[in-house]
C-alpha positions, 0 to 999 in steps of 0.5 A: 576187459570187457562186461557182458554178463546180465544181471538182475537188477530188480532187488540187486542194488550192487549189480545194475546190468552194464553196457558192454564196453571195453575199460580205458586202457593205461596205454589209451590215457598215456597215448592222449599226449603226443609230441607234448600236445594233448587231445581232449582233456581227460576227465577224472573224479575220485570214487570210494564206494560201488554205487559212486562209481556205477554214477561216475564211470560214464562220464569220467576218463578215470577214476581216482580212489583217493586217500583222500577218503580218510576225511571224506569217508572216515572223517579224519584230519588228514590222510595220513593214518589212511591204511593200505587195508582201507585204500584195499577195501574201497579200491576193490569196490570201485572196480567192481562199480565200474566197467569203462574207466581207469582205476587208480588206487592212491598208496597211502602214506607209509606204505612205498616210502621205505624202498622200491621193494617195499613199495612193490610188496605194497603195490602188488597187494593193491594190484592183486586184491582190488583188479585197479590197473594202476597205483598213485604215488606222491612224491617227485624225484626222491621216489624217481627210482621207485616209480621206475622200479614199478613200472619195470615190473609191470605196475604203472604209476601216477605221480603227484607233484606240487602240494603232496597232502601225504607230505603236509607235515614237511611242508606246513599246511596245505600251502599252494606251491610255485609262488618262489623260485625255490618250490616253482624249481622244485615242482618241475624238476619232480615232474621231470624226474618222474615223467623221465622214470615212467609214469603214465600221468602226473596229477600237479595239485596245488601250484601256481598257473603259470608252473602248472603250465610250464610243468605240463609243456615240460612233461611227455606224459598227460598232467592231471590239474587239481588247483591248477590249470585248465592248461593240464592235459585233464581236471581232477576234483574231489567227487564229494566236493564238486557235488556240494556235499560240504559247506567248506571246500578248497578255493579251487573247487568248483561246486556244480550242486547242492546235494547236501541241501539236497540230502537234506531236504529230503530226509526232512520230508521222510522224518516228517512222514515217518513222525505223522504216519504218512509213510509208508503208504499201501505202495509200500506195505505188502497186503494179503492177495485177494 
């Protein structure tokens, strides 16, 4: 779908004028793995709001809203009371920020599970109330049967394989996969059997370099790393992370800024400001016209 509408942009902060240009396309992510080799690596952030992904979307390949909104957003433990409302809510924002990347939008824990019919009921709500072009699953081959089922019908799905966060009650914590025979084993068969039963991409998170690689050498279609290998067909972080908006974050995070400190500084000054009456300013008061 291409943009080529105009709009005012002057007291609109919801709708800054796009270039037009045409979205990726899941056929066009797909196809940037051939014969098991890959072209330039595909570039995904996660996104949950509009004005984020009015900033992303020139950069990025993809962009992921992630359950992982339920501690980065709403400040929870951990994804698993995330709501197929609220993965709804902020999808549709998403798409409506954006106008050149792939939209994915993550099925939150409870909510495909059950069976390839409730998953579908599922995932054609997200399809039809958010205008994502695809949905992210977790899970290897236990959800094989769904992922097929999906794609069938007309829904392409992400995987997820190694640490799936949905399943970090089974697994313990937040424990990096691969470093024994048995989860190594484990993490290139989910990827096989998932790969096998039609997903476009499969994020490998959490797990050991050399599985990592093993696993996207072993796959037809592009492995997005997070925690992983640069040796994955493209790189995902969190967007919150990546720009240094919390102190603590994942080893395999790299912070490429400060904004906190950033955020920071600046309402500093604005409090500061506002406490002396500095601000506002004539610039920003309205005065009789003369």
């Amino acid at each position: 779908m291409s943009t080529t509408y105009t709009l005012d942009t002057k007291t609109d902060r919801a709708h800054p004028t796009p270039k037009p240009m045409k979205r990726l396309t899941v056929p066009a992510i797909r196809g940037r793995k051939t014969d098991g080799e890959s072209g330039e690596p595909l570039v995904m952030l996660t996104a949950y709001t509009v004005r984020t992904a009015q900033l992303l979307d020139p950069h990025c390949d993809m962009l992921l809203v992630g359950d992982s909104l339920g501690q980065v957003i709403y400040g929870l433990d951990s994804t698993i009371p995330v709501s197929l409302d609220m993965m709804i809510a902020h999808g549709s924002a998403v798409v409506r920020g954006s106008y050149h990347s792939l939209v994915i939008v993550d099925m939150p824990f409870g909510s495909y599970e059950q069976s390839p019919d409730h998953a579908i009921r599922s995932a054609t709500r997200v399809m039809k109330e958010t205008g994502a072009a695809a949905i992210k699953m977790e899970g290897g081959e236990a959800m094989a049967e769904t992922v097929a089922f999906l794609s069938q019908r007309g829904i392409p799905v992400m995987g997820h394989v190694g640490l799936t966060p949905q399943a970090v009650n089974v697994l313990g914590g937040h424990k990096v996969q691969g470093r024994d025979e048995a989860t190594a084993a484990k993490v290139l068969a989910d990827a096989k059997a998932i790969d096998e039963a039609g997903a476009f991409s499969i994020v490998i998170e959490g797990v050991i370099e050399p599985i990592a690689i093993e696993t996207t050498r072993a796959v037809s279609c592009p492995t997005i790393g997070i925690g992983a290998s640069a040796a994955c067909d493209g790189q995902v972080l969190v967007t919150e992370d990546m720009l240094g908006m919390f102190d603590r974050v994942p080893r395999f995070v790299k912070k490429y800024d400060d904004m906190a400190a950033q955020v920071t500084q600046a309402v500093e000054r604005y409090a500061a400001e506002v406490r002396s009456r500095a601000f506002p300013e004539e610039a920003q008061t309205y005065q009789p016209k003369k």
